[in-house]
C-alpha positions as a Markdown table, in Angstrom:
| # | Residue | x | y | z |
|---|---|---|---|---|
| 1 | Unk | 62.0 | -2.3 | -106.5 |
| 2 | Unk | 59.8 | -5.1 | -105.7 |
| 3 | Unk | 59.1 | -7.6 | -109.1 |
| 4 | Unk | 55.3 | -7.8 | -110.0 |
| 5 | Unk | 53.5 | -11.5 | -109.1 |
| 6 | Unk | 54.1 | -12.8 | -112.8 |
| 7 | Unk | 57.3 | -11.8 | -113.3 |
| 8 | Unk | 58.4 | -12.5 | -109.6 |
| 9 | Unk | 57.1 | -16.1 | -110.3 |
| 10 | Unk | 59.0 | -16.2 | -113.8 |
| 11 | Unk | 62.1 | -15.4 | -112.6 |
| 12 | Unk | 61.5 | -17.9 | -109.5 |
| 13 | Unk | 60.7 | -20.3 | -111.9 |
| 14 | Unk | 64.2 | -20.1 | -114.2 |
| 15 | Unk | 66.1 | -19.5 | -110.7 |
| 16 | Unk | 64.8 | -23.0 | -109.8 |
| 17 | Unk | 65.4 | -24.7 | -112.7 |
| 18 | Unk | 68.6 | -23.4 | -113.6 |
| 19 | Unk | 69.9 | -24.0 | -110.1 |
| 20 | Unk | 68.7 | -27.6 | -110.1 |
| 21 | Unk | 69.9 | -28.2 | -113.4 |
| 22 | Unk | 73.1 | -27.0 | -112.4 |
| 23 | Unk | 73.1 | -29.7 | -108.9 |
| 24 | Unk | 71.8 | -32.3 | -112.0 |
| 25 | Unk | 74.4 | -31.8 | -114.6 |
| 26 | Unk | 77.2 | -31.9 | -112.1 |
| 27 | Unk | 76.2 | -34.8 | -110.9 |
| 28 | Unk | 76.0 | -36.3 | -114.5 |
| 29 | Unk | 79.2 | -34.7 | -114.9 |
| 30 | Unk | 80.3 | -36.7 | -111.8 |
| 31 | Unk | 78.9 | -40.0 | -112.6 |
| 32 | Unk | 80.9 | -39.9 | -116.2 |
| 33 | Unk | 84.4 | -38.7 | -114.7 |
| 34 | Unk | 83.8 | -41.9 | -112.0 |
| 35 | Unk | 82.7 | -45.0 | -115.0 |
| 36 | Unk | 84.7 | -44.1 | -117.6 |
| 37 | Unk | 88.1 | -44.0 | -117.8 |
| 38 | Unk | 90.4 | -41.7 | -118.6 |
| 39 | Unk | 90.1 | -41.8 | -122.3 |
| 40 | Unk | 90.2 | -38.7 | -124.8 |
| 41 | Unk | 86.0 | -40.1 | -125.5 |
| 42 | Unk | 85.7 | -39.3 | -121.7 |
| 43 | Unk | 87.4 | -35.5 | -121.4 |
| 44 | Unk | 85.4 | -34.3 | -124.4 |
| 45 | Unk | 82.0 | -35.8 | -122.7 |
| 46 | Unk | 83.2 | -34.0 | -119.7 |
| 47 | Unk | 83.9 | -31.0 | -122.0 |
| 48 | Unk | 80.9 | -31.0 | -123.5 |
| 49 | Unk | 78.8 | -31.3 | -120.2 |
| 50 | Unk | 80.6 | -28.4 | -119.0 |
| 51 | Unk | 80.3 | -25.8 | -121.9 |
| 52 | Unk | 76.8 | -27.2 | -122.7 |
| 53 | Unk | 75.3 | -27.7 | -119.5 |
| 54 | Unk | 77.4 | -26.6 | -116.3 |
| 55 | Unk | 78.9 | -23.3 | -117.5 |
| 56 | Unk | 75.0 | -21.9 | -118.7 |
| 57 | Unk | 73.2 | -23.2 | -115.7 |
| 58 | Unk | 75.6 | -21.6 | -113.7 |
| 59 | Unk | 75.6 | -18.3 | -115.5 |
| 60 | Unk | 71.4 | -18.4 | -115.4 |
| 61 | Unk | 71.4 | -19.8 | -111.5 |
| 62 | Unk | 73.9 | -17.0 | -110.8 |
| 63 | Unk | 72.0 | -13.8 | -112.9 |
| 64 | Unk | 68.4 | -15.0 | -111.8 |
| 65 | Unk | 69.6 | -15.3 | -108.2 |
| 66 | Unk | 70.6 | -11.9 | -108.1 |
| 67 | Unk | 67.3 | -10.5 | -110.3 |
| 68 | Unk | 65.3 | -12.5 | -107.3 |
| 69 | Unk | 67.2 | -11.1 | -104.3 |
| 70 | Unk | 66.4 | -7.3 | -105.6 |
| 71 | Unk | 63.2 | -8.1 | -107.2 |
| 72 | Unk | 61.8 | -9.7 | -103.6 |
| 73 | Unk | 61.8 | -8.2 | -100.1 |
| 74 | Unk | 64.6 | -10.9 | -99.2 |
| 75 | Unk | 67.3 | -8.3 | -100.7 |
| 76 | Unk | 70.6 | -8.5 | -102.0 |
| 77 | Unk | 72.4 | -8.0 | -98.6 |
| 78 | Unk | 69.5 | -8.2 | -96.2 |
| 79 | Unk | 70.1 | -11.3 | -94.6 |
| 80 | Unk | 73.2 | -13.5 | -94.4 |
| 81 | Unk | 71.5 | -16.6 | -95.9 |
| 82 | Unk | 71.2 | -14.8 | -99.3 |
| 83 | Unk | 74.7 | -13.0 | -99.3 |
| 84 | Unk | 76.0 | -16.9 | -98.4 |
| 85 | Unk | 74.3 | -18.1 | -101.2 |
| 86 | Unk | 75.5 | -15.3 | -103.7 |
| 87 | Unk | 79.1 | -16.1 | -102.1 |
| 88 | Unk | 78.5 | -19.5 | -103.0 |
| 89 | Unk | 77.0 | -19.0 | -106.3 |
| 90 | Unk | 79.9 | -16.5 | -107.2 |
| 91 | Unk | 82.8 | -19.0 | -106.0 |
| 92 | Unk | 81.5 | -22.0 | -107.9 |
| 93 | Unk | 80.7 | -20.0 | -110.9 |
| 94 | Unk | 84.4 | -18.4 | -110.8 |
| 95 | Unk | 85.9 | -22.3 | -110.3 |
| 96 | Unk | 84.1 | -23.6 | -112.9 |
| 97 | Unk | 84.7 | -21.0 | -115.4 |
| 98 | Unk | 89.1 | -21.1 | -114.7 |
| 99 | Unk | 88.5 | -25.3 | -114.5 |
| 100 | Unk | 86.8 | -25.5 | -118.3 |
| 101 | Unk | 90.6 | -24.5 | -119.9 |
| 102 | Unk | 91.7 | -27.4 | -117.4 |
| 103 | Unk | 89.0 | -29.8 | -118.8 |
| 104 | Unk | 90.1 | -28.8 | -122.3 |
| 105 | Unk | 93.4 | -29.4 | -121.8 |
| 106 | Unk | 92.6 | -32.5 | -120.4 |
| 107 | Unk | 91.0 | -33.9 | -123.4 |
| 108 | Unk | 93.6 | -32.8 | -126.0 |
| 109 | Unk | 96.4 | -34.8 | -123.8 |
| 110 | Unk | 94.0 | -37.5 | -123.7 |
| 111 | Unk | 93.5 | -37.9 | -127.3 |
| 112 | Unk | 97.0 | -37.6 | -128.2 |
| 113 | Unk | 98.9 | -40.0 | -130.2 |
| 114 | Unk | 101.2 | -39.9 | -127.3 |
| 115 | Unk | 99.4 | -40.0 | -124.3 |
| 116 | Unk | 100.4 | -40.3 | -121.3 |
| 117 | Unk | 99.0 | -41.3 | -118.4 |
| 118 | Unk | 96.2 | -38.8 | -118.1 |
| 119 | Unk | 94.7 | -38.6 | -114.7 |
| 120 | Unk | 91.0 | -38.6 | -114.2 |
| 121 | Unk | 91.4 | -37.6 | -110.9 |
| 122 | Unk | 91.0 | -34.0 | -111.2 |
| 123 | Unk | 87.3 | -33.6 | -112.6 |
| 124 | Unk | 86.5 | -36.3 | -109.9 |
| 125 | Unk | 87.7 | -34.0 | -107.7 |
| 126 | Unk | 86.1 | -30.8 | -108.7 |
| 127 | Unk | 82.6 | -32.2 | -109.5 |
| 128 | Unk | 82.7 | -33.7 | -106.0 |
| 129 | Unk | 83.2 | -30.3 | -104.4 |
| 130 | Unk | 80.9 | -28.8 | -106.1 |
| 131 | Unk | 78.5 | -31.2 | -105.6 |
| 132 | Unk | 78.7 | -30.5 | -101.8 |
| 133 | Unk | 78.7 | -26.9 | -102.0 |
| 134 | Unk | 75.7 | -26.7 | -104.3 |
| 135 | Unk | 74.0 | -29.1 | -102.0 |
| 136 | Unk | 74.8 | -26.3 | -99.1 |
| 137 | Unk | 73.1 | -23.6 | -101.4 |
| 138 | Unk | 70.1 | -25.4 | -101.8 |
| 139 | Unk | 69.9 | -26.0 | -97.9 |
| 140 | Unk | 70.6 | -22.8 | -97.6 |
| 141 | Unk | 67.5 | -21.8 | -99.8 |
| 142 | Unk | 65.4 | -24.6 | -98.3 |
| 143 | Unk | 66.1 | -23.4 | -94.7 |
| 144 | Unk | 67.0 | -19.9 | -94.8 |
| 145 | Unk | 68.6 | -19.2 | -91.7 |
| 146 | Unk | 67.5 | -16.0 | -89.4 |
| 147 | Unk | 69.5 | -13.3 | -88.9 |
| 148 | Unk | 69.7 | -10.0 | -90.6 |
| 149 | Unk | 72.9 | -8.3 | -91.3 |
| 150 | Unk | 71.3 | -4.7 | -91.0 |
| 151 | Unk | 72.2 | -3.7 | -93.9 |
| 152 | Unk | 70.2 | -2.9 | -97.3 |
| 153 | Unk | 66.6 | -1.9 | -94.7 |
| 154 | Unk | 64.3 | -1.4 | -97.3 |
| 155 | Unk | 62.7 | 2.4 | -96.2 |
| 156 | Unk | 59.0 | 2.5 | -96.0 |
């Protein structure tokens, strides 16, 4: 089923801005995990980014995505630039959502009266790479590749 112009647009519209959001709060998310250090004040900013800002954007990027793919002649599985983007969108969704108990866990050892050392490594880490492999998506969307994969041919 092909979406009408309005609501083709609409859903184009949230898809964008979700997914951008998602490259922007990430790299928010990146930029607090590198200046501050790892203080209990720093894992529940990183907390907070990620159940306020990443883990939604992600969730609308990833369900508008797939409302665009069968709403537009593009398809779900028509052509390998949209099924690599879906992979993407999938993986980095999955990661984020098994990192936030991470993240969480961070924090509380962080703010402990008897902290230890608590490593700020890790949400360096993650945000980096997922930095990168949203930046692929978005090339992905910018340049879409040629190249079928025969399946999904819409019938006239």
């Amino acid at each position: 089923m092909v979406l009408p112009p309005l609501w083709r647009k609409a859903t184009l519209t949230v898809h964008v801005a979700s997914s951008v959001g998602w490259i922007g709060a990430v790299g928010a998310f990146l930029a607090v995990a590198l200046a501050a250090g790892p203080s209990g004040g720093t894992f529940a900013a990183l907390e907070a980014i990620g159940r306020f800002a990443l883990v939604p954007l992600s969730v609308a990027a990833l369900l508008t995505g797939i409302v665009q793919a069968l709403g537009t002649v593009w398809g779900l599985v028509r052509h390998y630039w949209v099924l690599a983007k879906l992979a993407i969108t999938l993986l980095a969704a999955a990661v984020l959502m098994i990192y936030m108990p991470t993240l969480t866990e961070l924090r509380r050892m962080a703010e402990s009266p008897a902290a230890q050392d608590v490593s700020a490594a890790s949400p360096i880490l993650h945000a980096s790479a997922a930095l990168a492999v949203l930046l692929i998506a978005l090339g992905l969307s910018v340049f879409k590749p040629k190249g079928p994969t025969g399946l999904g041919a819409r019938r006239p």
